[in-house]
Kinemage of the C-alpha trace (Angstrom):
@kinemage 1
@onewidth
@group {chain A} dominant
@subgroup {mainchain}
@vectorlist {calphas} color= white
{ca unk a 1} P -55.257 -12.555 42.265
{ca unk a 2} L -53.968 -11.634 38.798
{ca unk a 3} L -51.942 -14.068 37.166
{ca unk a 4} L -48.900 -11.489 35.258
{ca unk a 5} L -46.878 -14.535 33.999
{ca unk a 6} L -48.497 -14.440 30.446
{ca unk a 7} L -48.378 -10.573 30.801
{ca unk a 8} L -44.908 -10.813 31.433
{ca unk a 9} L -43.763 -13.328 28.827
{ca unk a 10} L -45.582 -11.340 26.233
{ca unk a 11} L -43.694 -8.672 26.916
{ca unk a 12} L -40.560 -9.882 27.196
{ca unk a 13} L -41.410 -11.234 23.481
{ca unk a 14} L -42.509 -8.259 22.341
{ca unk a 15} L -39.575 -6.343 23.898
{ca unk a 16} L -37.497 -9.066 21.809
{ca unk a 17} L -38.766 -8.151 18.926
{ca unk a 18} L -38.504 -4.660 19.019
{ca unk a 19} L -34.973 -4.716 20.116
{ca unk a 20} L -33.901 -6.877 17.087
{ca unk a 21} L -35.885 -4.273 14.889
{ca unk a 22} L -34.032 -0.630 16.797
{ca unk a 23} L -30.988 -2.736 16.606
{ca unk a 24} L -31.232 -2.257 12.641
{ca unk a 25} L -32.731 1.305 12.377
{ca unk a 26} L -29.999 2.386 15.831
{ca unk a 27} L -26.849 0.385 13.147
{ca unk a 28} L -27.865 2.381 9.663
{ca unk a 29} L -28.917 5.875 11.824
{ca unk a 30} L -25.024 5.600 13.207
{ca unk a 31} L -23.780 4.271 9.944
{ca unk a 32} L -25.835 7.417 8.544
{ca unk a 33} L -24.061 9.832 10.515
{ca unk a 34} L -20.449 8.438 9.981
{ca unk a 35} L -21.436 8.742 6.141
{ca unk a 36} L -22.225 12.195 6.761
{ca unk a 37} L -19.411 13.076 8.626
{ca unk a 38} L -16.306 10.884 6.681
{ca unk a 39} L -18.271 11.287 2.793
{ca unk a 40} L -16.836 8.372 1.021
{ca unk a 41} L -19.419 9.229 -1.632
{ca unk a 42} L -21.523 11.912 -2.695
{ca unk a 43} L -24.254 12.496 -4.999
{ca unk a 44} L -23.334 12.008 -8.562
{ca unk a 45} L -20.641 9.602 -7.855
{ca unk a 46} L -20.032 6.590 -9.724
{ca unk a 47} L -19.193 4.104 -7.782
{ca unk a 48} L -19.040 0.074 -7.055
{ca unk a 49} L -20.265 -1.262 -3.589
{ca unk a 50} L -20.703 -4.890 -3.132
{ca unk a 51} L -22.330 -6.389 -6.408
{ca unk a 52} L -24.122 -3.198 -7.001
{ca unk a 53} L -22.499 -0.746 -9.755
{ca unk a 54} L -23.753 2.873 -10.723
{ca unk a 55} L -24.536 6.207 -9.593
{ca unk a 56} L -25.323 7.652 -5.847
{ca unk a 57} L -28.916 9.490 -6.207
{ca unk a 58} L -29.157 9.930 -3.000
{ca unk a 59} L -27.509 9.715 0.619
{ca unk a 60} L -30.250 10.053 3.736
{ca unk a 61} L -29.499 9.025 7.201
{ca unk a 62} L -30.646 5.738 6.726
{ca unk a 63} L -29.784 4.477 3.215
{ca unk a 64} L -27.987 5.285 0.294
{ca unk a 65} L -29.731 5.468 -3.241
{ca unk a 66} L -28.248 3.738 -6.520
{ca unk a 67} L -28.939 3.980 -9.528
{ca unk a 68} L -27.235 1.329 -12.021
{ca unk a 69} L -26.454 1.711 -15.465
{ca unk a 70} L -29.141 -0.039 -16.287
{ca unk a 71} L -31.916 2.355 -15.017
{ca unk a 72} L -32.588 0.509 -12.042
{ca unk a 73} L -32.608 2.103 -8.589
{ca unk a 74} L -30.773 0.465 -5.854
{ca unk a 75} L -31.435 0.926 -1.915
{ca unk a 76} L -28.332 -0.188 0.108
{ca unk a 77} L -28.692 0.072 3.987
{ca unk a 78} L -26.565 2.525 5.078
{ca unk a 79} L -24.898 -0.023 8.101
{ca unk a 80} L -24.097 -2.208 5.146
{ca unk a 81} L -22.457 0.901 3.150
{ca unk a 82} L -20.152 1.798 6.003
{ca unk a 83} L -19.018 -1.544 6.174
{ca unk a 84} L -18.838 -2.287 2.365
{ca unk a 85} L -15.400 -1.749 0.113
{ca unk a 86} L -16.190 1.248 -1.804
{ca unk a 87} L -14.509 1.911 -5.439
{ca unk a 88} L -15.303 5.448 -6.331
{ca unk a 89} L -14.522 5.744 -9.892
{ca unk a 90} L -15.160 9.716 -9.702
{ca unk a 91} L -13.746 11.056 -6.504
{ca unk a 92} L -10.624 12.106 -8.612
{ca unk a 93} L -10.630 14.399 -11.161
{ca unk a 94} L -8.889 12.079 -13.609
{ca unk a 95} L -8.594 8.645 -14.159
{ca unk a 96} L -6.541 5.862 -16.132
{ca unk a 97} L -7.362 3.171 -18.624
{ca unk a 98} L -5.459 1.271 -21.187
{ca unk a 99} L -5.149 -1.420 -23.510
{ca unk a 100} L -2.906 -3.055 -25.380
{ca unk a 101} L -2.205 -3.002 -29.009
{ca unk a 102} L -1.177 -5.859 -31.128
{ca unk a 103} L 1.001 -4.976 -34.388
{ca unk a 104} L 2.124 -7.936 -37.109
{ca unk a 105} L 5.979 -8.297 -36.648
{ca unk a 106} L 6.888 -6.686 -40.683
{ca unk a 107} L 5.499 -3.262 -39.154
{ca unk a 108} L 7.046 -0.776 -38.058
{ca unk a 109} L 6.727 -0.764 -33.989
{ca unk a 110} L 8.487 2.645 -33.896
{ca unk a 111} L 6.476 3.917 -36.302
{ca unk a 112} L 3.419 2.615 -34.427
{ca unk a 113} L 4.220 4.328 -31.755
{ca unk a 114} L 4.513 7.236 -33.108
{ca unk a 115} L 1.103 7.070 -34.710
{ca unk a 116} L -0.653 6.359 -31.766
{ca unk a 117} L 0.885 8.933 -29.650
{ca unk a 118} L -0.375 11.603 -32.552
{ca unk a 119} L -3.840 10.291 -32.070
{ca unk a 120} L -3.314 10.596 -28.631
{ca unk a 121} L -2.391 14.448 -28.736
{ca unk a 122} L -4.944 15.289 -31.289
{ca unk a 123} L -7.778 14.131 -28.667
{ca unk a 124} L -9.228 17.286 -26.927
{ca unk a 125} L -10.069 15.131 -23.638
{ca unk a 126} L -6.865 13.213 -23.420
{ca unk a 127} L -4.702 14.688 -20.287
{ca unk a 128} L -1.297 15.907 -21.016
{ca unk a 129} L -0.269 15.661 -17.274
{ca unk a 130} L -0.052 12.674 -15.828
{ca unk a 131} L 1.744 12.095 -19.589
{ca unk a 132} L 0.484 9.586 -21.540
{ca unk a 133} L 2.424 6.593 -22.240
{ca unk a 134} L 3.040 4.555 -25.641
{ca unk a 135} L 5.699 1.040 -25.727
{ca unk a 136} L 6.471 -2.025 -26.610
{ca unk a 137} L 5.490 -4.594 -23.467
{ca unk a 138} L 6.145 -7.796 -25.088
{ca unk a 139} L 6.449 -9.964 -27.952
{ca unk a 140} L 3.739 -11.962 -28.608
{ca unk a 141} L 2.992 -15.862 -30.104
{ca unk a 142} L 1.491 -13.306 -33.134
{ca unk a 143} L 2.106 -9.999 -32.543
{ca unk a 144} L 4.361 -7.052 -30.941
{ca unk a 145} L 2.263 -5.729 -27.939
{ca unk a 146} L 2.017 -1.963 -27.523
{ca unk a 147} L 0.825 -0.844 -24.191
{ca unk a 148} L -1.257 2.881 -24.553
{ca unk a 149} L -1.576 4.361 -21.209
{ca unk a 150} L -4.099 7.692 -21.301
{ca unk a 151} L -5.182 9.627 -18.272
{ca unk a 152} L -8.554 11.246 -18.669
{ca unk a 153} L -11.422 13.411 -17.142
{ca unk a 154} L -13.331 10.995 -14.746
{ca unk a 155} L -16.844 11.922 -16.294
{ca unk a 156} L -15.304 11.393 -19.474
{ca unk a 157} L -13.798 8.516 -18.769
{ca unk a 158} L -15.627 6.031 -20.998
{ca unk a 159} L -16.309 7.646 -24.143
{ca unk a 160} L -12.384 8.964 -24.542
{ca unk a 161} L -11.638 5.494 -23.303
{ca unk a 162} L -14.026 4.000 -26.717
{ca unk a 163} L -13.174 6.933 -29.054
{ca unk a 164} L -9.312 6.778 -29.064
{ca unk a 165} L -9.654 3.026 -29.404
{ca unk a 166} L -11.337 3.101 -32.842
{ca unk a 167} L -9.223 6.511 -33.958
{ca unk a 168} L -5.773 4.014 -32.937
{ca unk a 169} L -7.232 1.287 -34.964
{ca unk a 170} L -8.587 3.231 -37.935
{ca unk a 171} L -4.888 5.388 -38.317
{ca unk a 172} L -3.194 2.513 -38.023
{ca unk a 173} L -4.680 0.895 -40.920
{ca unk a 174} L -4.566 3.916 -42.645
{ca unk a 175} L -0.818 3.978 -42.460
{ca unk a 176} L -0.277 0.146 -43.809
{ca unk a 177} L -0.155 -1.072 -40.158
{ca unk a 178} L -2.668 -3.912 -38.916
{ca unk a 179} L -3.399 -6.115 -36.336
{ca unk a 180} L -2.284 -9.373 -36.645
{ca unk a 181} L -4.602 -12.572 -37.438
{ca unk a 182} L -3.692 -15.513 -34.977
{ca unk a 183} L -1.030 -18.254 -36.713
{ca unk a 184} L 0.997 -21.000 -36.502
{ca unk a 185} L 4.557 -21.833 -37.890
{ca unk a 186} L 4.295 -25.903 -38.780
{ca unk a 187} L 7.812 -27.664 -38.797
{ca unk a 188} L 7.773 -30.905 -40.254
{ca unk a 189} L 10.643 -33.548 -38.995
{ca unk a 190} L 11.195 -35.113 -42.400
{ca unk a 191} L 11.156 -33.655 -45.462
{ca unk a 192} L 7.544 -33.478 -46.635
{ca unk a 193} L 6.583 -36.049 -49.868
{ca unk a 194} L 3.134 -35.454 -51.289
{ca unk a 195} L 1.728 -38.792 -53.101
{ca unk a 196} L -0.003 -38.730 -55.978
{ca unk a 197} L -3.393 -41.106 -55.854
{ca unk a 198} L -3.281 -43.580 -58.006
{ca unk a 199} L -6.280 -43.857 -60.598
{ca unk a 200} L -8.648 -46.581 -59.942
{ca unk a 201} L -9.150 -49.900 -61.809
{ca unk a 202} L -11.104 -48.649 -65.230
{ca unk a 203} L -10.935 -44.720 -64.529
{ca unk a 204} L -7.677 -44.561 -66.383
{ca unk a 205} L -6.898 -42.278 -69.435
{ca unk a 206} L -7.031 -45.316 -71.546
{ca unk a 207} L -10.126 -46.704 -70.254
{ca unk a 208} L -12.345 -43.280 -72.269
{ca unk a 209} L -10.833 -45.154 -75.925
């Protein structure tokens, strides 16, 4: 007779192996079609899924596309997508940023403000609603801190976000007003003596006669 043992436990290795393999292709084909169906992201997004930052090129039923903002091109599984945290910086029309603006205490916070709320107006891509907002937020070890809260275009995000920075800075100076140099008030316990060094043996005046 035929022996079918080895038959047998070839196959059942083989079927194994295939399993593991449809297991992978069956959990990003699903993962595919929830994509499709729930869209978390879409082409052109910008968005930040696991360690991997940049642009969706492309969403197919088995993989999603990335390109980074370096130029290189990213292909994340789509099983490990659906299961990822996704940050979509783009899926709202507008988004936030801010930073915080440090003014010596002899200027003029008011007047500060004021400044910087100008600049803001006077920027074409800075959003009027949600209202940008310009205060004080603390007092510093060097400086008055003055919080500037803009809303922007998503796309334009990062260039308003770098272009208002330098206009802030560059009226401010213009105006007298600058941004304070780290420093340190020194109290002394006793009242400070400064000694005068004694000249040595033969480099007195009299010693040159």
């Amino acid at each position: 007779g035929i022996n079918l043992s080895g038959l047998l436990l070839a196959g059942g290795i083989t079927g194994i192996i295939i399993g593991f393999a449809l297991q992978n292709i069956v959990a990003n084909l699903v993962s595919g079609i929830f994509l499709a169906i729930e869209r978390p992201v879409k082409i052109g997004d910008g968005i930040s899924l696991g360690s991997v930052t940049g642009i969706v090129e492309d969403v197919n039923i088995f993989s999603t596309i990335i390109r980074t903002y370096d130029g290189l091109f990213v292909r994340v599984p789509n099983s490990t997508v659906f299961t990822s945290n996704i940050t979509n910086y783009t899926a709202h029309v507008a988004r936030r940023f801010e930073y915080v603006v440090g003014i010596r205490y002899s200027d003029d916070a008011q007047k500060a403000i004021e400044i910087i709320k100008k600049v803001i107006e006077e920027h074409p891509f800075a959003l009027k609603k949600p209202e940008p907002q310009v205060f004080v937020d603390s007092l510093g070890d060097n400086s008055v801190n003055i919080v500037v809260r803009v809303w922007a275009p998503s796309q334009e995000w990062y260039s308003v976000k770098m272009d208002l920075l330098w206009k802030i800075k560059t009226r401010l100076e213009e105006n007298g007003i600058q941004i304070p140099f780290p420093q340190r008030v020194v109290w002394f316990a006793n009242d400070l003596q400064l000694r005068t060094p004694q000249p040595r043996p033969g480099e007195g005046p009299e010693s040159k006669n």
